[in-house]
N, C-alpha and C positions, 0 to 999 in steps of 0.2 A: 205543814212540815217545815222544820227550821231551814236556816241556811246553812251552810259547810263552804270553808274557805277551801277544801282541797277533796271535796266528794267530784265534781265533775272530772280533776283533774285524774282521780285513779279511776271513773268508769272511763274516760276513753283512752289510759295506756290499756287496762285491760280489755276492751273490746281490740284494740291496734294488737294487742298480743295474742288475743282469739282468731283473728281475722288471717295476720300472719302466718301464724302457726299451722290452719289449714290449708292455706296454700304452700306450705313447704313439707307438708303431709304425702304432698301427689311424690317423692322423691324417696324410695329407701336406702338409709344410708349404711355405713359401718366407722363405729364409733369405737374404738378400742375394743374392747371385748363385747360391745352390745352391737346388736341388729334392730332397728328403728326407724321410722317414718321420721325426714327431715324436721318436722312440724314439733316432736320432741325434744328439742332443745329446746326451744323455747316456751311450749306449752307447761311445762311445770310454774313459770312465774303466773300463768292465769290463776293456779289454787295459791297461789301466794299473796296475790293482790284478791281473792276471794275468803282468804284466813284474816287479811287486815280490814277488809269490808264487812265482816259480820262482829270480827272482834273490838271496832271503833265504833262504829254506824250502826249494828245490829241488823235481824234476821231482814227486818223488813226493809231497811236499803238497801242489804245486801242482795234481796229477792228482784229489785229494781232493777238490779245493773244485770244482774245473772237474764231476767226476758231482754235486754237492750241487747244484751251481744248476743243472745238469740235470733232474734231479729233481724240484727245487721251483718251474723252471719248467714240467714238463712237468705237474705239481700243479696249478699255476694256469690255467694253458692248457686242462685238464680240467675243472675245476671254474666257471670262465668257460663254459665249454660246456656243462656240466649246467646251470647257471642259466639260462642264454639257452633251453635246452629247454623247462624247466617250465614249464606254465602260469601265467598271472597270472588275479588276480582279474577279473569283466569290468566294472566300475566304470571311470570313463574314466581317471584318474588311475593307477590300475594299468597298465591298456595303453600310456597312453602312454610312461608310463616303462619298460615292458618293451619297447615299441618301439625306445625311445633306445638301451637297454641293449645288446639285439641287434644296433641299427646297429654302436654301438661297440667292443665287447668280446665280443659272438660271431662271436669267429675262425670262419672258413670252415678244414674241414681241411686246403685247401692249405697256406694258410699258415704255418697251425699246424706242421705239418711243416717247411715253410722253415726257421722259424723255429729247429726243435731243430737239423735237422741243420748249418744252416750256423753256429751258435753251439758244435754240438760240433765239428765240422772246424776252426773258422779259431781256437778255443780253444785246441786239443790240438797244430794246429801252430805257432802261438805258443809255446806255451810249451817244447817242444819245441826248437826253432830257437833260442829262447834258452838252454837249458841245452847244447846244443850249442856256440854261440858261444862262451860264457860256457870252457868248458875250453878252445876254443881259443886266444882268445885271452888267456888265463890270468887272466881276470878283468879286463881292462882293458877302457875303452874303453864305456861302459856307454848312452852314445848311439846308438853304435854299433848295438850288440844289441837296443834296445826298438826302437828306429825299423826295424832290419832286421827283428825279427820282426813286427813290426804292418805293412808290407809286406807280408807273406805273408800274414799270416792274415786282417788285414782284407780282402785282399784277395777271398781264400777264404770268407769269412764274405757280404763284400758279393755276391758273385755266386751264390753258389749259393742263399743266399736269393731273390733277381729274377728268377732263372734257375726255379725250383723253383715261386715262388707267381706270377710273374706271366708265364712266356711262353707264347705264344699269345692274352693279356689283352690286355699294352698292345702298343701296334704297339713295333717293334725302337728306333727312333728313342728313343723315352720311357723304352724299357728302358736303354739308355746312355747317356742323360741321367743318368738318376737315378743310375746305376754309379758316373760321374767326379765327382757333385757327392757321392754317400754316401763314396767313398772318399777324394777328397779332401780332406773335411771331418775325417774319421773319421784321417787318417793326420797332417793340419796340427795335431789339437790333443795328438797322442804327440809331437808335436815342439816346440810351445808350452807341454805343460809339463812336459818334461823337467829342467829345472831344479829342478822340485817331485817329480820323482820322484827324481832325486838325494838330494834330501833325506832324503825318506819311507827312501828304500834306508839311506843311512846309520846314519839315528836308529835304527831297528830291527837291521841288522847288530850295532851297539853296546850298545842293547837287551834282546837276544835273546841275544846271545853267539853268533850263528849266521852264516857266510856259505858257503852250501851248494854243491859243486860233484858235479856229479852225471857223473863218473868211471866209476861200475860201474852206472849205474842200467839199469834193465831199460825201456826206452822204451814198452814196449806197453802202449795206453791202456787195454785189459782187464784188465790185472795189476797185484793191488793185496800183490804178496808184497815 
């Protein structure tokens, strides 16, 4: 596999943007008209930096980084949960902040689960759906392809997340609330800054000497030949 001046550099803003993002999940907020998990702000740049990793690099590096922050989410999500186990000191100042900490940041296993699998489904068909575009339409057309595949996959990502950690929790109503205002939020800013992802695509295509069209690729997310 070749070298990339700037492949390592976009897997760990997006694994640091995966990573962040579900720790600011554990918070629901209120965003002007939407209702959403804190984690929403900034999780829509993970399909953005996963639109310019299949659209430069192609499916098969793309598939790389997509199990790394797998991994290193499923690290954190673990490790947050040993911590949250251990006991604290019993000095008041221990407990309480071991209190806080467990409010915050020890995931319940539902969620924790949500969490991988619908970031690995709405990931894989992301980027997927774009390497497929991407040869059909012969490389044109590149608004096209981020916004169609953020479509699908956030789509895939937002529901089987709420679906997973919260049904039977909140009544149905709350559950599709939060749906339209996650995915709508989540699919207006692929479309607000596509313009910057234009960019980002370009510099690197030029960059890199690389603009990958994945023709013969072997699509299965287990296969890394």
């Amino acid at each position: 596999m070749r070298s990339y001046r700037y492949l390592d550099l976009i897997t760990a803003a997006f694994v640091a943007v995966l990573i962040v993002s579900n720790i600011a999940s554990t918070k629901v907020v209120l965003f002007g008209p939407f209702t959403f998990d804190g984690g929403t702000l900034l999780f829509p740049l993970a399909y953005i930096f996963g639109d310019i990793l299949t659209e430069v690099y192609g499916y098969r590096r793309a598939r790389r980084v997509i199990w790394t922050g797998f991994f290193l989410l499923l690290l954190t999500t673990l490790t947050l949960g040993l911590v949250s186990a251990l006991p604290a000191p019993d000095d008041a100042f221990s407990q309480n902040s071991a209190e806080a900490f467990s409010t915050l940041l020890g995931l319940v296993p539902r969620i924790a689960l949500a969490s991988l699998v619908a970031y690995w489904v709405g990931e894989f068909a992301n980027s997927y759906i774009l390497a497929r575009l991407k040869v059909a339409t012969q490389g044109r057309w590149l608004a096209l392809r981020t916004i169609g595949s953020t479509l699908v996959g956030q789509g895939l990502d937002t529901a089987i997340f709420l679906l997973v950690a919260f049904y039977g929790v909140w009544e149905p109503q709350l559950l599709w609330t939060v749906f339209v205002s996650n995915y709508v939020f989540k699919v207006g800013v692929e479309v607000l800054f596509t313009p910057l992802t234009y960019a980002v695509v370009g510099f690197l295509k030029r960059a890199e000497g690389e603009d990958y069209y994945d023709r013969n690729t072997r699509f299965n997310p287990f296969s890394f030949g």
